[in-house]
N, C-alpha and C positions, 0 to 999 in steps of 0.2 A: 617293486614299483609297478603297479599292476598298467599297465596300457589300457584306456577305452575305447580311444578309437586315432588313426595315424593315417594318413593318406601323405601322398608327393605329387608335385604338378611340376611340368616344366614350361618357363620363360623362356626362349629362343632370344636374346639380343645381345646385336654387335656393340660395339663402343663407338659405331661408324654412323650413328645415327640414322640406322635402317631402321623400320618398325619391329614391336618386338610383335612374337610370334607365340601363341598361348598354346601349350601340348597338354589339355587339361585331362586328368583319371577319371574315370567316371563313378569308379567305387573304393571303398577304403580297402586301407591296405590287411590281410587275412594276417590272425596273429603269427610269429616266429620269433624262434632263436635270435634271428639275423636282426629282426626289429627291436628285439631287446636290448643287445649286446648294441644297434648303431643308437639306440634314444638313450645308453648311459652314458656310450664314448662321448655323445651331444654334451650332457650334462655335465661331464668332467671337465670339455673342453669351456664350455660357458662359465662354469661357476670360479673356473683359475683365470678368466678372462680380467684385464687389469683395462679399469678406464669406464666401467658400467656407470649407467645412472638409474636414477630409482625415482618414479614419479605416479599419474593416473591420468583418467582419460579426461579428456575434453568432454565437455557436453557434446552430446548425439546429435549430429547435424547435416547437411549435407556434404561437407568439408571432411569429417570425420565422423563416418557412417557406422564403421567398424565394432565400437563396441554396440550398436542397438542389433549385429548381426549376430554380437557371440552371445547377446542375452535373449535373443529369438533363439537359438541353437537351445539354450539351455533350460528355456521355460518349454523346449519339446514343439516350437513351433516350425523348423527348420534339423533336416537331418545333420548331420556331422560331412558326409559329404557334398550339401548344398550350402552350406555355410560356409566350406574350406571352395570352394567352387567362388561364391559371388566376391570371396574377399581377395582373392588371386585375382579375379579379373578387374581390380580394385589397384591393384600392386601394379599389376600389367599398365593400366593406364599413367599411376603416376610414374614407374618406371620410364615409360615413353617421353615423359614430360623433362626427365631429367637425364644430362647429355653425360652426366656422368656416372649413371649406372649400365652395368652389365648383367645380363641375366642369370641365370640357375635354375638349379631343381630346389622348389619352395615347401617347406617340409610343415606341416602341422600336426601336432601332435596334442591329445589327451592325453594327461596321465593321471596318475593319485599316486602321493607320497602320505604313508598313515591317513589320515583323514583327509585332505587337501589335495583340490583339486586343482590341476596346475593345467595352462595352454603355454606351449612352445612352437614358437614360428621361425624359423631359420632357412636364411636362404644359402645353397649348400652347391660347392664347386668341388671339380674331381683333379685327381692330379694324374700325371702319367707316371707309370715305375716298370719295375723289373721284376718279375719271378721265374721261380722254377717248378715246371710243372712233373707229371707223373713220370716222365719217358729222362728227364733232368735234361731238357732243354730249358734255356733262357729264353723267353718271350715276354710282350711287353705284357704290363698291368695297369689296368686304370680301377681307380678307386676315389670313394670320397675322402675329402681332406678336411676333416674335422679340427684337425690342428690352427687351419686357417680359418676360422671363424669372424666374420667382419661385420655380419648384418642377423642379428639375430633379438627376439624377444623372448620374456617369458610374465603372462598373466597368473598373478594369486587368485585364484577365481575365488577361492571361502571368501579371502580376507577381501574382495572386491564385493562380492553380496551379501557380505554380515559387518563387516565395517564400515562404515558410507562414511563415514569422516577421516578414515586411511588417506592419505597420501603420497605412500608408497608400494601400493600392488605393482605393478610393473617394475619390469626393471629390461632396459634396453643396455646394447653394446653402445657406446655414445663415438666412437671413431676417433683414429687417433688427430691429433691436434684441432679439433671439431672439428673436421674436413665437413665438406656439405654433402660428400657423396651418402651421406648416413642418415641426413635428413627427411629425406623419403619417404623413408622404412617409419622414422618415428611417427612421419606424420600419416602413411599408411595406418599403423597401429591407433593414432590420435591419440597421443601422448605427450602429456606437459609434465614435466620434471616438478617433484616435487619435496624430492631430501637433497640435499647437498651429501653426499656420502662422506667426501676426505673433506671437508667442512664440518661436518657433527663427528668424526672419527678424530679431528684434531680437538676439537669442544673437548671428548670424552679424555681424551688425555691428556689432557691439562686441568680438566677436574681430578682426574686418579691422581698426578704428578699435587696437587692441593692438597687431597686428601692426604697421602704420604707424608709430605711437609707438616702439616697440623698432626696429626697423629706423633710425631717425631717417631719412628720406627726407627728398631735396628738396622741397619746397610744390610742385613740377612733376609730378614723380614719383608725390607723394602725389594730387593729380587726378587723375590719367591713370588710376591703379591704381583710384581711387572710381569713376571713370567707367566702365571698365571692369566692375567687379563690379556698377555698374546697371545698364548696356545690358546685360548676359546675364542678370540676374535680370528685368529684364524682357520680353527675348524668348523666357525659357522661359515664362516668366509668357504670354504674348501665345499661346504654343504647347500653355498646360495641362499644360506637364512641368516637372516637378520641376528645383530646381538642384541638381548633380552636385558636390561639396566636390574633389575630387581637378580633376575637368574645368576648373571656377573657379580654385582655382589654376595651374593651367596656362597660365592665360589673363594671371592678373594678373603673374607672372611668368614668361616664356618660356625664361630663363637659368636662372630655379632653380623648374622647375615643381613641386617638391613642399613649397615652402618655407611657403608659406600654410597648404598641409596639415597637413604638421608641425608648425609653431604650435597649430594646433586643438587634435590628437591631443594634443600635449605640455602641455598648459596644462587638457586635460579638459575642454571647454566640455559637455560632454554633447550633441552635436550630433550628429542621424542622418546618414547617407553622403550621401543626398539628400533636401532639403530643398522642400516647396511654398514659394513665392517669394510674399509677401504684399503687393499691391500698395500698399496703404497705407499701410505701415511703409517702404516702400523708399522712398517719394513724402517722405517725413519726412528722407530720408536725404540730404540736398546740404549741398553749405559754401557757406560766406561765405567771401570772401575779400578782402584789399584791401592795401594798400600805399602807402604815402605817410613823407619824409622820413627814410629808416633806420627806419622801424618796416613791421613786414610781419606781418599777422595771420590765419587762416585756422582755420575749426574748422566742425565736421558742425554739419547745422540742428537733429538731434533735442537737442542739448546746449544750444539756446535755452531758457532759461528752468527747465533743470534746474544744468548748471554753470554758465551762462554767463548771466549779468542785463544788460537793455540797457535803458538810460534815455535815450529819446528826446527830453527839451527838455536834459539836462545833456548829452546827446551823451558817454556814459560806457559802458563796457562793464565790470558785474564778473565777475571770471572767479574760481571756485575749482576746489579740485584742481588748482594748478600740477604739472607735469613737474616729475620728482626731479633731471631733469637743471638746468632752470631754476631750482630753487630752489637750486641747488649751487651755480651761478654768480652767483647774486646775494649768495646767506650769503658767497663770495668777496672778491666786489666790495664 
C-alpha cells in the first residue's frame, strides 16, 4: 500500500464552546515504519467499522468547496500540503459552528491500493494507558485510539475521475443512531449519500434467496451457494470494497457463472453492478437447518419472525408463504 503523501494537523477544541484553535504542520509527514503500520491499523479499524454509508460529492460550491480542492490538488495545481492546509481550516470553521464537536489530530492521507488511488481523512483521538519501559517501571502511555474511530472518510479518487456517473465513491462513518454530531464532517467532505448499503444488501438477498428457490437445489447445494455469497461479501466487506454482482456470481456458480447474474438482470431487482456489503444485514443472513425422521427443514434467519413464527414451549414453527411448488403437492395429496 504504497503512501503518496500523509501529513496530521491539530484542532485544539473544548466541548465548552471556546473557539477551536488551529495547530497547522507546515509540511508532510517524511515516509516510515511508524506511518505504515498507523495508515493500515486506520484501515482495519475503518473498513470493520459497522453503520458506514456510501455516496458522492455535491456540486462545487461555496457550501462544499472541498472536492474543487482535492481536484486542484490532483490536476498538480495545489501541493498535497496546501490542500490538506485550506481544507483543515475548512473543518476548523465548521467545527466552531457545531456545539457538538470536539477536536483532534486530523489525519489526511494519499495512498494506492494496486491501481487506485484512495484519500482518507480521519479525525483521530489518544487514549491514556499503561506501559512498561526499559528499567521495568510502570509509567503512563498515551497513544492514538484507532479502535475508537467515529469521524472518518475515504475518497475512490479513480472511481471519482473515470466514473462520473458513480454514486458511490465515498464512503463516510455515518454515526451511531444518525447523531448530528457526524454531520459536520459529511458536510466538510460535501457529501450526499448515494447507495443505501443495508438496503441494496437486503435487495441482494432476497434475489440469491429467489434464485435458490427457482433453481430448486439440494439443501447441500443450497449452503454451500449461502456460504459462499457471505464469505465474499464479507471479505470485500473486511477489504472496504464493494461486492462485484457479475464476480459473486461466478463464484456461487463455476459451471454457469452468469446464471445468478442473469437472475438479477432478468427479474429487475434494481441493483447497482457493485454493491457496499453491509455487515449487519449479512450477520442477519444464516439458516437453520435440521433433520429428523423424513422431515428436513432449512430457511434464512432474516425470515425468523417475519415468515416464519417459533413457539418455544409448543416447540412449533409457523411458516407462511408456502412454495407454489409445495402447495401443489399437498392440494395433490
Amino acid at each position: 500500500m504504497p503512501i503518496r503523501h500523509c501529513i496530521v494537523h491539530l484542532i485544539d477544541k473544548k466541548p465548552d464552546g471556546t473557539p477551536a484553535v488551529l495547530h497547522a504542520r507546515d509540511s508532510e509527514l517524511a515516509e516510515s515504519q511508524a506511518i505504515e503500520n498507523m495508515l493500515a491499523d486506520l484501515n482495519e479499524s475503518y473498513n470493520a467499522k459497522q453503520g458506514k454509508a456510501w455516496g458522492f460529492f455535491h456540486a462545487e460550491s461555496g457550501a462544499h468547496p472541498f472536492s474543487g480542492w482535492l481536484k486542484e490538488y490532483f490536476d498538480g495545481g495545489k501541493d498535497f500540503t496546501a490542500f490538506s492546509r485550506v481544507a483543515v481550516e475548512h473543518l476548523q470553521k465548521l467545527m466552531e459552528e457545531s456545539n457538538l464537536s470536539v477536536g483532534g489530530h486530523v489525519l489526511f492521507a494519499h495512498y494506492q491500493q494496486g491501481m487506485t488511488d484512495y484519500l482518507a481523512i480521519a479525525l483521530l483521538h489518544h487514549s491514556e494507558g499503561v506501559a512498561v519501559n526499559d528499567a521495568l517501571d510502570v509509567t503512563p502511555s498515551r497513544h492514538l485510539d484507532l479502535g475508537q474511530l467515529h469521524l472518518a472518510a475515504r475518497v475512490n479518487v479513480s472511481e471519482w475521475q473515470n466514473n462520473k456517473s458513480s454514486k458511490q465513491y465515498i464512503s463516510f462513518i455515518k454515526g451511531k443512531n444518525g447523531k448530528k454530531v457526524s454531520e459536520y464532517f459529511r458536510d466538510f467532505i460535501g457529501c450526499q449519500e448515494g447507495v443505501d448499503g443495508p438496503g441494496e444488501t437486503r435487495t441482494l438477498l432476497k434475489a440469491f434467496s429467489d434464485f435458490v428457490e427457482s433453481e430448486d437445489l439440494p439443501e447441500e447445494s443450497a449452503r454451500e451457494k449461502t456460504k459462499t455469497l457471505v464469505d465474499y461479501a464479507s471479505s470485500q466487506s473486511k477489504m472496504g470494497e464493494p461486492m462485484g454482482l457479475e464476480e459473486l456470481s461466478g463464484l456461487i456458480d463455476e459451471e454457469r457463472p452468469r446464471a445468478f447474474y442473469e437472475h438479477i438482470r432478468n427479474k429487475d431487482y434494481g441493483l447497482s453492478p457493485e454493491i457496499p456489503a453491509d455487515k449487519r444485514t449479512l450477520n442477519q443472513f444464516r439458516r437453520f437447518t435440521g433433520r429428523a425422521e423424513g422431515l428436513s427443514i432449512s430457511f434464512e434467519a432474516h425470515l425468523l419472525g417475519d415468515k416464519i413464527e417459533y413457539d418455544e414451549e409448543a416447540g412449533t414453527l409457523i411458516i407462511k408463504g408456502l412454495p407454489t411448488q409445495l402447495t401443489d403437492q399437498l392440494k395433490r395429496r
